[in-house]
VEXDREN-2710 file (C-alpha; in Angstrom, 1 decimal):
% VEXDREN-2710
k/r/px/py/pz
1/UNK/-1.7/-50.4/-47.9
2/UNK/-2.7/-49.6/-44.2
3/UNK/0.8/-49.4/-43.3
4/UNK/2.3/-47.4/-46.0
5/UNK/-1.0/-44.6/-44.9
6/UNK/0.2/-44.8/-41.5
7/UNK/4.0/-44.3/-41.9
8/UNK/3.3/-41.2/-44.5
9/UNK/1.1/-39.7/-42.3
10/UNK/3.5/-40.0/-39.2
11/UNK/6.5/-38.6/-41.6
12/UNK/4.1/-35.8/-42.5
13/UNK/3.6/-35.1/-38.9
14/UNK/7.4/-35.0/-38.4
15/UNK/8.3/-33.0/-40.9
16/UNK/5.3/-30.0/-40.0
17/UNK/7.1/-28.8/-37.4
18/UNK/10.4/-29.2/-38.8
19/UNK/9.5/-26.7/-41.7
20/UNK/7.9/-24.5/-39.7
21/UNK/11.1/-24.2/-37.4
22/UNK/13.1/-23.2/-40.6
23/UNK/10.6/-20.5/-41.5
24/UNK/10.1/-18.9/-38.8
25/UNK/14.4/-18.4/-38.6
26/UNK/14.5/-16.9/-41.9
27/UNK/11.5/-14.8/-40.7
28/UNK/12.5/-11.6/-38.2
29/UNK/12.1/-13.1/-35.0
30/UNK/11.0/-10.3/-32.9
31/UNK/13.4/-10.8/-29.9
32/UNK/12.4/-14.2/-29.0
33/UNK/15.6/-16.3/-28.1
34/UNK/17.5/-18.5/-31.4
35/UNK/18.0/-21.8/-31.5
36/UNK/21.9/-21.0/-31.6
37/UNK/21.6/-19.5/-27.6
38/UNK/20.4/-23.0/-26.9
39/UNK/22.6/-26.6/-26.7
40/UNK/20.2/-28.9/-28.1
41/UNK/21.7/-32.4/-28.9
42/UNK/21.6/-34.6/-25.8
43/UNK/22.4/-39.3/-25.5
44/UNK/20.7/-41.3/-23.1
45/UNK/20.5/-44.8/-21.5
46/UNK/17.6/-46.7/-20.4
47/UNK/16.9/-49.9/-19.0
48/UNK/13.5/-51.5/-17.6
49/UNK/11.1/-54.1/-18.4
50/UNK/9.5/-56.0/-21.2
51/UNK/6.0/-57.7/-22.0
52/UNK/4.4/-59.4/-24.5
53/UNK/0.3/-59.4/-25.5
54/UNK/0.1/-62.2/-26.9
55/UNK/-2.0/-65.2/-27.8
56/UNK/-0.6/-67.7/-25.6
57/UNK/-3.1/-68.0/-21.9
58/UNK/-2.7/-69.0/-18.7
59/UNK/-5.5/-71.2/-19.0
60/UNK/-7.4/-71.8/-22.2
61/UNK/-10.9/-70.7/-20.6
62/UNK/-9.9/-67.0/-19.2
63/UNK/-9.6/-64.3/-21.2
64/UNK/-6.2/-62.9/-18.5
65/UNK/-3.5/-61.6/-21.2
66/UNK/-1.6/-59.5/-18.7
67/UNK/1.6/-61.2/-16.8
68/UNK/-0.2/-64.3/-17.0
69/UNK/1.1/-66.0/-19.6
70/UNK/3.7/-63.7/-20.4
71/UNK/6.8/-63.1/-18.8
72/UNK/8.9/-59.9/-17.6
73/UNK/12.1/-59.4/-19.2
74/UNK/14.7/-57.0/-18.5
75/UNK/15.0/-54.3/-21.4
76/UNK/17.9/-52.1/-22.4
77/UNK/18.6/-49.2/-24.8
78/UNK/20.5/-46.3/-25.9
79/UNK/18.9/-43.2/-27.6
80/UNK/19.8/-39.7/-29.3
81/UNK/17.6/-36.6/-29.2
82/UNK/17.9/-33.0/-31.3
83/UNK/15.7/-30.6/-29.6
84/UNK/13.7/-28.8/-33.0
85/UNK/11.9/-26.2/-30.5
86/UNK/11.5/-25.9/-27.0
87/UNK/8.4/-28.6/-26.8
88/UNK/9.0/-30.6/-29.7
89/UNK/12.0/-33.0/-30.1
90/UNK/13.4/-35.8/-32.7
91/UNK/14.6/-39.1/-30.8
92/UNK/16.5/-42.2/-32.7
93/UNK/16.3/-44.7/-30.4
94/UNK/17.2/-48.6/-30.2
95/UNK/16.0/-51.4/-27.6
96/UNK/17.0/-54.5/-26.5
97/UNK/15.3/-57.4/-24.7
98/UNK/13.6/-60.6/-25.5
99/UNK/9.8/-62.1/-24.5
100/UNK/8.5/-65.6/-23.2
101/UNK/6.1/-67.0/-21.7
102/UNK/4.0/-70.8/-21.4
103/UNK/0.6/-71.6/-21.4
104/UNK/-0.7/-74.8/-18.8
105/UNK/-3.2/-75.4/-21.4
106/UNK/-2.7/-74.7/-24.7
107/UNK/-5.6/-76.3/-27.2
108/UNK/-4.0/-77.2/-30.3
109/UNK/-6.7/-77.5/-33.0
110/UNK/-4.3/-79.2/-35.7
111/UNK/-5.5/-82.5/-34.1
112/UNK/-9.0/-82.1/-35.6
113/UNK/-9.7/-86.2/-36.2
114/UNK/-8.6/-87.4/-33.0
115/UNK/-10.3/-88.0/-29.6
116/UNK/-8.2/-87.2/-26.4
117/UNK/-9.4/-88.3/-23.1
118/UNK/-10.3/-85.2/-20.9
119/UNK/-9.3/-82.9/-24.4
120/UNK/-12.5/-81.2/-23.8
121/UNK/-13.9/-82.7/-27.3
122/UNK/-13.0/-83.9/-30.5
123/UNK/-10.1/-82.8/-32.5
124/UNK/-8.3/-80.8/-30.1
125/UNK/-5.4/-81.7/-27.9
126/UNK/-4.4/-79.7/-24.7
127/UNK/-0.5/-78.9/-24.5
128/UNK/1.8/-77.2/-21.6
129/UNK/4.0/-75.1/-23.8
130/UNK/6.7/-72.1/-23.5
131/UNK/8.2/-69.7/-25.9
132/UNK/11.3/-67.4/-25.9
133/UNK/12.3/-65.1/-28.6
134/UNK/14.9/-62.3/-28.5
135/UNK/13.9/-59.1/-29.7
136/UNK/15.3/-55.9/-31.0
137/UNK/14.0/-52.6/-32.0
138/UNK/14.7/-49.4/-33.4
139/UNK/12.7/-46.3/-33.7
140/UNK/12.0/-42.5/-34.9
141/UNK/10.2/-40.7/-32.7
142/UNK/8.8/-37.0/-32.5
143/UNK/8.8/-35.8/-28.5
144/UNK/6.3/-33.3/-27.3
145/UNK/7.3/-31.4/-23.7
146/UNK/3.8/-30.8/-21.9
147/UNK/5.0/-27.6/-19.7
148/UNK/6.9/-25.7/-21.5
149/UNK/4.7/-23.5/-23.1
150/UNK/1.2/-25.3/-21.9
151/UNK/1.8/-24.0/-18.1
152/UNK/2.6/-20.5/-17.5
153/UNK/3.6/-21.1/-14.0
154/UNK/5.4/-24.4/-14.7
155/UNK/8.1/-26.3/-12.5
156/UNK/11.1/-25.6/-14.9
157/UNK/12.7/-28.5/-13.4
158/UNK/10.0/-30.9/-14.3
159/UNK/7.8/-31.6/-17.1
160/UNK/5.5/-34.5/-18.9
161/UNK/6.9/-35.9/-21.9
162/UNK/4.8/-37.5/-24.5
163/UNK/6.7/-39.5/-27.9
164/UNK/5.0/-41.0/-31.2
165/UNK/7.0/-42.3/-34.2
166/UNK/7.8/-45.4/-36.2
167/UNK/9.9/-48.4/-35.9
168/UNK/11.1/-51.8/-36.7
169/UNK/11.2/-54.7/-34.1
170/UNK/12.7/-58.1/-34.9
171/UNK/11.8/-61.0/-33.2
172/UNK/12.5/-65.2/-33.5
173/UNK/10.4/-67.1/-31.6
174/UNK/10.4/-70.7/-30.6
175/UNK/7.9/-72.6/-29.3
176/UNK/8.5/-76.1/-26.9
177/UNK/6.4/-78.3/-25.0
178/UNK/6.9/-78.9/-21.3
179/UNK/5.4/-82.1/-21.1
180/UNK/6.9/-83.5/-24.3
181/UNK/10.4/-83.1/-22.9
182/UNK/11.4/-80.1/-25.1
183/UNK/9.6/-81.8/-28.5
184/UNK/9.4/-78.4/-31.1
185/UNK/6.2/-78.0/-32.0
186/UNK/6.7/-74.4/-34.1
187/UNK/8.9/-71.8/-34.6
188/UNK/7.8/-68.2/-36.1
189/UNK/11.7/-67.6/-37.5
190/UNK/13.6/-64.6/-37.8
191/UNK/11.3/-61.9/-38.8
192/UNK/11.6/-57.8/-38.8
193/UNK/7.9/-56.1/-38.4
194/UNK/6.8/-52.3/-38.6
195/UNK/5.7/-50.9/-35.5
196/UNK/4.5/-48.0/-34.0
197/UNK/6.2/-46.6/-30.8
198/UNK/4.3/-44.1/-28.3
199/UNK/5.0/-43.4/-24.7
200/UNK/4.3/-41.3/-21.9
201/UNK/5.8/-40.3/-19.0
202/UNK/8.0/-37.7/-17.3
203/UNK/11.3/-35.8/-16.8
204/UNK/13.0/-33.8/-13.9
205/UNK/16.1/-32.1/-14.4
206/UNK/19.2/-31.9/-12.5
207/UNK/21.8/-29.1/-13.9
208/UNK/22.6/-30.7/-17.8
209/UNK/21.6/-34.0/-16.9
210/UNK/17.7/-35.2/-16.5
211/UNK/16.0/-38.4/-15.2
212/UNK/13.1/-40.0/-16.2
213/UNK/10.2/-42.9/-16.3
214/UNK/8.1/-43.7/-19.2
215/UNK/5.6/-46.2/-20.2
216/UNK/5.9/-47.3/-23.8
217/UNK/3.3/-49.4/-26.0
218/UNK/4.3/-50.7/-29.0
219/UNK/1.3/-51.0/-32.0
220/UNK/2.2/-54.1/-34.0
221/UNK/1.1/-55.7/-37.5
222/UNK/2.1/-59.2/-36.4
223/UNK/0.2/-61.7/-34.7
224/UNK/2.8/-64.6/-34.9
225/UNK/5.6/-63.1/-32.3
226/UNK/4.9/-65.7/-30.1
227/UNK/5.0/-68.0/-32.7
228/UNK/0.8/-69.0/-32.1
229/UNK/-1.5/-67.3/-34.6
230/UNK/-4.8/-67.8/-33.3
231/UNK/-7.5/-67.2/-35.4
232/UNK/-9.5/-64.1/-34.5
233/UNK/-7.3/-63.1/-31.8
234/UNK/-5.0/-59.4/-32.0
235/UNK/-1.7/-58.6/-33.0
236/UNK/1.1/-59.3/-30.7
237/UNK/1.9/-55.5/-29.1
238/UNK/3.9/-55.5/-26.4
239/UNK/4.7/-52.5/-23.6
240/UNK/7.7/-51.7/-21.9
241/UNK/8.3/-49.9/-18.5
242/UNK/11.5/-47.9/-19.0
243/UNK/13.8/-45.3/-17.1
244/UNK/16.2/-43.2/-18.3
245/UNK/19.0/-40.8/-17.4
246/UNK/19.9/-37.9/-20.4
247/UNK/22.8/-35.7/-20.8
248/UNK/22.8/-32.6/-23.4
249/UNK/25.9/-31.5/-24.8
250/UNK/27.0/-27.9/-25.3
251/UNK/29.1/-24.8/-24.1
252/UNK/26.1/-22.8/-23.5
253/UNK/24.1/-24.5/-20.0
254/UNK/21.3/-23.9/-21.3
255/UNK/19.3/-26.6/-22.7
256/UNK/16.8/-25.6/-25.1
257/UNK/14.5/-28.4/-23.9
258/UNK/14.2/-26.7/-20.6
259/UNK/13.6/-23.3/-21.3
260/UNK/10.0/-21.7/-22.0
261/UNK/10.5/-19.5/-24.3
262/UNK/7.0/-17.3/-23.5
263/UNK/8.8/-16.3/-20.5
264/UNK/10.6/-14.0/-22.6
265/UNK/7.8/-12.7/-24.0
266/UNK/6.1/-12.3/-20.7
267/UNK/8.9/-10.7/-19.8
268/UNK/8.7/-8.1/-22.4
269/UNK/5.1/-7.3/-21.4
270/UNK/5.9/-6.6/-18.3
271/UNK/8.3/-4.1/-18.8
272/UNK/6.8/-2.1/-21.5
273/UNK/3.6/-2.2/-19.0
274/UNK/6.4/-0.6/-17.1
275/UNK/7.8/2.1/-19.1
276/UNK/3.8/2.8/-20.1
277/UNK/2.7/3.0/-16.8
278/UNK/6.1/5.5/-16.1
279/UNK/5.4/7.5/-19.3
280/UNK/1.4/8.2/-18.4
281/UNK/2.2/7.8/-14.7
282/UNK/3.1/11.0/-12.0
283/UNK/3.4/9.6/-8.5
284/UNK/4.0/12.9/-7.2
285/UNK/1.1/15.0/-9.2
286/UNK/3.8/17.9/-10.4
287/UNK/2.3/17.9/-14.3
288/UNK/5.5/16.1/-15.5
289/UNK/5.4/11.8/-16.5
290/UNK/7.3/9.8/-14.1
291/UNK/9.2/8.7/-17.5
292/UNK/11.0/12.1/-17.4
293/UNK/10.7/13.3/-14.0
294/UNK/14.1/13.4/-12.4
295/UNK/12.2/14.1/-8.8
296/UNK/9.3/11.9/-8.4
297/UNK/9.2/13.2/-4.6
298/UNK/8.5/16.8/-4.7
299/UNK/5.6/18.2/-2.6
300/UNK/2.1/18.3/-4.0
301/UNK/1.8/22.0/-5.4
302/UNK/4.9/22.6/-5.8
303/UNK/6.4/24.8/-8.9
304/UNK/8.6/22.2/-10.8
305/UNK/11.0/22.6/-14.1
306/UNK/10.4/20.4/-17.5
307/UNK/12.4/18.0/-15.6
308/UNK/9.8/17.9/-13.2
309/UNK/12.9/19.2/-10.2
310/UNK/11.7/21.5/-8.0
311/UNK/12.2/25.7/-8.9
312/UNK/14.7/27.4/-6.9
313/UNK/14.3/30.8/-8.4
314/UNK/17.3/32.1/-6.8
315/UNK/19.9/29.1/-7.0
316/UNK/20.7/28.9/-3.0
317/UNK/20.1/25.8/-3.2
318/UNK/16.6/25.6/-1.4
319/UNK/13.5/25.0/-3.3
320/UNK/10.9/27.6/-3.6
321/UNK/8.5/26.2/-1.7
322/UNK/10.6/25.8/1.4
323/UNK/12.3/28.9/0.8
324/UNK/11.3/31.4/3.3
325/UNK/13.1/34.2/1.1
326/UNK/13.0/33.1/-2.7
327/UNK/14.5/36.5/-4.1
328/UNK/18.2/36.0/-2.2
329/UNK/21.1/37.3/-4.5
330/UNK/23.6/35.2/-6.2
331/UNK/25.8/33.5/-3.9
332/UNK/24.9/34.2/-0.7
333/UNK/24.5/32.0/1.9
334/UNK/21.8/30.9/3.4
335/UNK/20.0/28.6/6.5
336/UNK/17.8/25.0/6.0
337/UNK/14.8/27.7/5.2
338/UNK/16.3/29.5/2.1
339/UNK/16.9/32.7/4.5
340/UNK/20.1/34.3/4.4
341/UNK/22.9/33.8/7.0
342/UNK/23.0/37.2/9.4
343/UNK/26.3/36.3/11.6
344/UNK/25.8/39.3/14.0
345/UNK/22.3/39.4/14.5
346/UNK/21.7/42.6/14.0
347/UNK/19.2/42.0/11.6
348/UNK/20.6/42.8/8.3
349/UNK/21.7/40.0/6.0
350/UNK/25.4/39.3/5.7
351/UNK/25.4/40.0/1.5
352/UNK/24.2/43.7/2.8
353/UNK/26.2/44.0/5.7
354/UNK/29.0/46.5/5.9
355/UNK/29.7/46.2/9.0
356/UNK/29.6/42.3/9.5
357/UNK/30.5/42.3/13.3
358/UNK/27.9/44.6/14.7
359/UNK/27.9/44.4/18.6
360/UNK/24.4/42.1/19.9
361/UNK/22.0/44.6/20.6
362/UNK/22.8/47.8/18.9
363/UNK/21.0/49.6/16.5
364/UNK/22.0/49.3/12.9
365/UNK/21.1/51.2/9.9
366/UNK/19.6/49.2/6.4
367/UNK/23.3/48.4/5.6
368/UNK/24.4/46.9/9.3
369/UNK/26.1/50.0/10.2
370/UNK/25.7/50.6/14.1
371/UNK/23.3/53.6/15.0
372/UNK/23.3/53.3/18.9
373/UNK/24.6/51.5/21.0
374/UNK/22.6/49.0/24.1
375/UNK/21.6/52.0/26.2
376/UNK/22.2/55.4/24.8
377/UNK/18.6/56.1/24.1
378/UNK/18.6/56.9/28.4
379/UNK/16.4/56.6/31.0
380/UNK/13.9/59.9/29.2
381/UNK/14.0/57.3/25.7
382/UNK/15.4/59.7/23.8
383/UNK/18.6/58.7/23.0
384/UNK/20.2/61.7/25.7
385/UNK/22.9/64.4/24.9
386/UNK/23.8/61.7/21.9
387/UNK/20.6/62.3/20.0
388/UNK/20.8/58.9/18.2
389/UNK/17.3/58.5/17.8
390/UNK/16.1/59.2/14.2
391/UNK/13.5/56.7/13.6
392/UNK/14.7/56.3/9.5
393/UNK/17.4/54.3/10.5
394/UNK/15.0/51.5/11.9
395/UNK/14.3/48.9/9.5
396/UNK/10.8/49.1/7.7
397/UNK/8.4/45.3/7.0
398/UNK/7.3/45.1/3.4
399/UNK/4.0/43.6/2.8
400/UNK/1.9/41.8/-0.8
401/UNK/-0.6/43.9/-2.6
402/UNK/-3.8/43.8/-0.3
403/UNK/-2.0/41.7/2.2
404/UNK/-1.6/42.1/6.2
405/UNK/0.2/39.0/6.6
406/UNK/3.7/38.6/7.6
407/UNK/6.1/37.3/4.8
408/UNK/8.6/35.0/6.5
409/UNK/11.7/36.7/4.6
410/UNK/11.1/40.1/7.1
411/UNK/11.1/37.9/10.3
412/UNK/14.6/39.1/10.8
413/UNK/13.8/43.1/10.8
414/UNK/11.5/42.2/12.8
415/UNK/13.8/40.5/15.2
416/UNK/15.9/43.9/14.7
417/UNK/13.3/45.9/16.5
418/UNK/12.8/43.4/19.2
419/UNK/16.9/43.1/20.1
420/UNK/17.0/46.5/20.0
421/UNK/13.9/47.3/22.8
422/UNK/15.1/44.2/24.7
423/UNK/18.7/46.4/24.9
424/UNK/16.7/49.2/25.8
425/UNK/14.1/48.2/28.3
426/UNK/12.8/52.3/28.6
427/UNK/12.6/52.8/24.9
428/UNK/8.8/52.8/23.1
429/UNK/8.0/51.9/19.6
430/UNK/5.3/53.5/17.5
431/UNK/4.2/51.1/14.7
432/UNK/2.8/52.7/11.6
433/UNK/1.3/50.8/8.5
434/UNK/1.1/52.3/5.6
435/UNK/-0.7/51.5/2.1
436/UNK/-0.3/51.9/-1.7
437/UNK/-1.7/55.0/-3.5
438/UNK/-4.6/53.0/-5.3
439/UNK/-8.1/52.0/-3.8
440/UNK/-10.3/53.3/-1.4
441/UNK/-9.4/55.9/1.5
442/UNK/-11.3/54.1/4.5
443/UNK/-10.3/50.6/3.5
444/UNK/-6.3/51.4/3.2
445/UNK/-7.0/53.0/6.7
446/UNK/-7.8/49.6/7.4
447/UNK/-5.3/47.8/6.0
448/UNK/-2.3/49.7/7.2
449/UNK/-3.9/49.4/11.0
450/UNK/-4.1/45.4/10.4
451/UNK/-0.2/45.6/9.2
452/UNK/0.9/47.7/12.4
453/UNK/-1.5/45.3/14.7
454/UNK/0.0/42.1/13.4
455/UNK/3.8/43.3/13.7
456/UNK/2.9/44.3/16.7
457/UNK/1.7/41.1/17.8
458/UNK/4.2/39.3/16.8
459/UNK/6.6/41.4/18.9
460/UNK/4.3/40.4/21.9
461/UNK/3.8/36.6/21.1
462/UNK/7.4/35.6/19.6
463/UNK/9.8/38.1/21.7
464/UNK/8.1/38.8/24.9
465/UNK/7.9/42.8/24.3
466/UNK/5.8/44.5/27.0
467/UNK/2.4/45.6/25.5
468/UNK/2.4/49.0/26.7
469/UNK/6.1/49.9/25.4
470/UNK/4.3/49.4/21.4
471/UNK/2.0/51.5/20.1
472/UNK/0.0/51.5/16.7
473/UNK/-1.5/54.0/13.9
474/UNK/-2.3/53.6/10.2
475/UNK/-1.6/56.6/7.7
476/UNK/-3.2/54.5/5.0
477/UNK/-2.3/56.4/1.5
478/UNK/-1.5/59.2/3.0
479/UNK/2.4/59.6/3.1
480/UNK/3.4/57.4/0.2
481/UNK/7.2/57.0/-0.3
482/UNK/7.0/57.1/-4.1
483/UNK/4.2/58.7/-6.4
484/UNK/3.3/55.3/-8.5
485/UNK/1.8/51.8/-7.7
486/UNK/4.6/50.8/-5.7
487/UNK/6.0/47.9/-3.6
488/UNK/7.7/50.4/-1.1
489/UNK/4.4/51.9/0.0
490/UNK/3.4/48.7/1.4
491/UNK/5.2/48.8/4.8
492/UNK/5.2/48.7/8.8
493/UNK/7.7/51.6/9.6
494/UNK/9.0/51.9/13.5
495/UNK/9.6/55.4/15.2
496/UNK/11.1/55.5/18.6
497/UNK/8.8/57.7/21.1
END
């Protein structure tokens, strides 16, 4: 009754997982790998060692069952594995080996009437026997792969392995005296026994082939395999030592055995932590998710599209924030700095230029066209018998609403009036700034004297200009070029003295 509990419960065990494997197939598997990516039948050999724990002692007084009285025997088997999941496994295996042993002093109690000299007492009678018996096995086994899911940083070439099942042994032992010149005294005859198989050890893969040691112990239900049934003493289990070489079969290299399959999901983890970390994520602080930002490097501050690119309100190419003149027209080109390309240097951009090969150092008009040439304004500065010296044709400096400072797109006007004193070395400049028609009197004073003072100082500091050939004054509100709030009354105009 024992044994029938024992070999339902170990089929029970078996077929848990084997059920479970089929449901969760037929179940949506969520993007973890299939069995059918995976080779999963492998055949193996093994050979090792064989002992029996038996009755028979060396010695009849010490309690010494190990390799004592029992001998090592060479063992070999063959075996065939299905891989159900990637830790648990079904093995059929068989073994083949054989056990003896002898015993120097063997007390026989069957002589209980008779007194032997030195017998140690009455009705016993000391032997020196030996048995041999060949035995066979064959077993079902369920195998369990410590590592492949119970380590997440594993060695994927290397793994614990761990096997229970059920099994059959046969054995046929015969047992002889030594001293009675081979006399039989017993012999257990041909019997088959359950048993229960378990083992531990370990594997290490090379490519579709693995290696391996294991230590098995086999549970018996017989205590007559050396043919000596002792009264009160165990059953007969034996242990074998065994290594083993496996190859799995398949088209696919990748044995199922050896791959973790959490890796996968790990895997996944990682990159949707990925893509949520892009989607909330802006690296470069522009308002727009790394997940849709085509330019995760533009400056901090900068004015960026949906797309989180950089504006470049007028398409030359050069981002607004670098772009020392934003407003340039449609097609024109322009330098590193968004400023368009003046190929004379006479101040006026080539787009406006009419006349696009102005001589270096004359005076040109808002278009490019030539007013003077270097040196007709004479020696009295102004401009001789020629009289070239109307002071409209200079260009003017535009300037923000309430602002004095310098915007970098009128650097080259600027650079207009300094070529053309530089080609004149007698000629003076008057410098007048001028103001919008709103606000106060007394402060648009102000701020048109600030505009004059700072173009004039940046005639001094960037060009070398002589102080005391410029000259400054502020009209404030008071000669507006157009009636309304407009951008053309806040300018820096030049007169030649």
């Amino acid at each position: 009754m024992k044994i029938k509990s024992l070999l339902c419960a170990f089929l029970l065990s078996i077929s848990l997982p084997v059920i479970a494997q089929t449901n969760s197939s037929s179940s949506t598997n969520y993007g973890l790998p299939k069995k059918s990516e995976y080779d999963r039948w492998s055949v193996g050999l093994s050979v090792g060692a064989s002992h029996l724990l038996g009755d028979l002692l060396k010695g009849s007084q010490n309690n010494n069952r190990f390799l004592d009285a029992a001998f090592v025997n060479p063992a070999f088997g063959l075996q065939v594995h299905n891989q159900l999941t990637h830790s648990i496994g079904l093995r059929a295996r068989g073994m083949l080996s054989k056990f003896s042993g002898n015993d120097e002093e063997y007390l026989d109690t069957s002589y209980q009437s008779v007194q032997f000299p030195g017998s140690g007492g009455v009705g016993t009678k000391l032997w020196a026997v030996d048995y041999e018996s060949p035995m066979y096995e064959g077993s079902l086994e369920m195998t369990y792969n410590f590592g492949n899911i119970s380590f997440l940083n594993r060695n994927k070439n290397f793994h614990m392995v761990a096997t229970l099942g059920i099994g059959f042994f046969n054995f046929d032992a015969e047992v002889k005296s030594d001293s009675s010149n081979s006399i039989l005294l017993r012999k257990s005859g041909n019997i088959t026994e359950l048993m229960l198989p378990m083992s531990l050890g370990f594997k290490y893969k090379i490519n579709k082939i693995d290696i391996g040691l294991s230590l098995d112990y086999r549970k018996t239900f017989s205590d007559n395999v050396d043919a000596t049934d002792k009264t009160f003493s165990e059953f007969d289990n034996y242990i074998m030592l065994t290594a083993g070489v496996n190859y799995t079969f398949g088209k696919k290299n990748k044995p199922m055995e050896w791959v973790n399959p959490m890796e996968v999901v790990y895997n996944d983890l990682a990159d949707m932590k990925e893509k949520i970390d892009i989607l909330s994520g802006d690296k470069d602080k522009d308002g727009v998710s790394d997940l849709f930002d085509k330019d995760n490097s533009t400056a901090e501050g900068s004015k960026v599209y949906g797309d989180g690119t950089a504006i470049d309100t007028d398409g030359d190419g050069v981002i607004d924030s670098k772009d020392s003149d934003p407003f340039t027209p449609k097609g024109a080109k322009v330098d590193e700095n968004g400023a368009e390309t003046d190929t004379d240097g006479d101040g006026v951009a080539d787009s406006r230029d009419l006349e696009p090969s102005t001589a270096a150092g004359s005076l040109v008009n808002f278009q490019g066209m030539t007013i003077a040439k270097p040196g007709e304004f004479g020696a009295d500065g102004l401009g001789g018998s020629n009289g070239k010296n109307g002071t409209g044709f200079l260009p003017s400096v535009f300037f923000d609403l309430g602002s004095a400072t310098i915007k970098p797109s009128f650097n080259d006007r600027i650079l207009v009036i300094a070529k053309v004193l530089q080609a004149n070395p007698k000629l003076k400049v008057k410098i007048t700034g001028n103001c919008d028609i709103i606000g106060n009197d007394t402060e648009n004073q102000k701020l048109g004297q600030r505009r004059a003072d700072n173009v004039m100082n940046h005639l001094i500091k960037q060009y070398g200009i002589d102080a005391t050939r410029l000259s400054t004054e502020s009209k404030g509100k008071k000669e507006p070029m157009a009636t309304s709030l407009n951008p053309m009354n806040r300018r820096v105009d030049f007169a030649v003295e």
